[in-house]
Structures are given as structure tokens and as C-alpha cells.
C-alpha positions in Angstrom: 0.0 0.0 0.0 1.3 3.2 -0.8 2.2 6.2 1.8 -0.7 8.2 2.8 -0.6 11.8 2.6 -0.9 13.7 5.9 -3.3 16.8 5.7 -2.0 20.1 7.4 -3.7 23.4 7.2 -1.3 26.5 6.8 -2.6 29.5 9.0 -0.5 32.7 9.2 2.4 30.4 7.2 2.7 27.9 9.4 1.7 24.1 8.9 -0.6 23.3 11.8 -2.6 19.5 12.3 -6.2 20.8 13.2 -7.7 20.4 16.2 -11.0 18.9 15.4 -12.3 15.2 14.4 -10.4 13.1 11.8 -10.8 13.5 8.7 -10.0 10.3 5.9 -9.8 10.6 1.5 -10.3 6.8 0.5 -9.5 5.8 -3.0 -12.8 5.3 -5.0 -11.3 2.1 -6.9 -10.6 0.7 -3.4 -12.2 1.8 -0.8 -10.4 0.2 1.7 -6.9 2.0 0.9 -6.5 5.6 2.6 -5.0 8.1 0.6 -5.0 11.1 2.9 -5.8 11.6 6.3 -5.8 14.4 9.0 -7.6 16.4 11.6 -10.3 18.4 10.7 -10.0 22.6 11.4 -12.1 23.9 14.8 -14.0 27.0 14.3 -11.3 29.3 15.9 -8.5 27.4 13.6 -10.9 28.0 10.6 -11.1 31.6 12.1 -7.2 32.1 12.6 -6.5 31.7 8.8 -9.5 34.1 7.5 -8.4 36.7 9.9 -4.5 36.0 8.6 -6.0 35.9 4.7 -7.5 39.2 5.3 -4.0 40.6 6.4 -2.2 39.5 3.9 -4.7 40.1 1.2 -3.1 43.7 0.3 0.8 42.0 -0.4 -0.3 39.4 -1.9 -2.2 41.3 -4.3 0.9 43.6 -4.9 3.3 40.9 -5.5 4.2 39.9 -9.3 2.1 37.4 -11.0 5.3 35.1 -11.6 5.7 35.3 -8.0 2.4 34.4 -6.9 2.5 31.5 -9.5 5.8 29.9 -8.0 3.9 29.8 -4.7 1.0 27.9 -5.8 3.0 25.7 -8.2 
């Protein structure tokens, strides 16, 4: 079985493990096999990262495009 992919959530750039109840992606062609698995956000988690979106909303949108693309790829 192949290594399952551990789900993070990144809040104010930083990788947290969430705080609620777990959270499983099974394969659809065998739906035995977990593919990912994690801890779902709490409402103050979920919280934490709108409030850090919104401060950060005003940089991002002023940096480069090819900078913003190197992030997300």
C-alpha cells in the first residue's frame, strides 16, 4: 500500500494538524486503501486563517504574477 498523505492546514504560514475530528480521503477504486488523512480545522482554527487571509490580502495582491505563480506551483 502506498504512503498516505498527511493533511496540514497552513494558518499565518505555518503548517498546523487541526484540532477537530479526523478526517479520511479513500480511493474510489478501493475503498479500503487511505490516501490522505488528517484532523479536521475547529471553528477558531478556521477563524485564525480568514483573519490571517484578510492581512495579507493587500501584499499578496501587490506581488508579481510570476511570483504568486511559483507559490502555488
Amino acid at each position: 500500500m502506498p504512503d498516505q498523505l498527511r493533511l496540514l492546514h497552513l494558518i499565518d504560514g505555518q503548517w498546523r494538524e487541526g484540532g477537530g475530528q479526523r478526517f479520511l480521503d479513500l480511493n474510489p477504486a478501493l475503498p479500503g486503501q487511505i490516501v490522505a488523512e488528517g484532523l479536521e480545522a475547529t471553528e477558531g482554527e478556521v477563524d485564525d486563517a480568514v483573519c490571517a487571509a484578510r492581512k495579507s490580502a493587500r501584499d499578496w495582491a501587490a506581488t508579481p504574477i510570476h511570483e504568486r505563480a511559483q507559490v502555488l506551483w
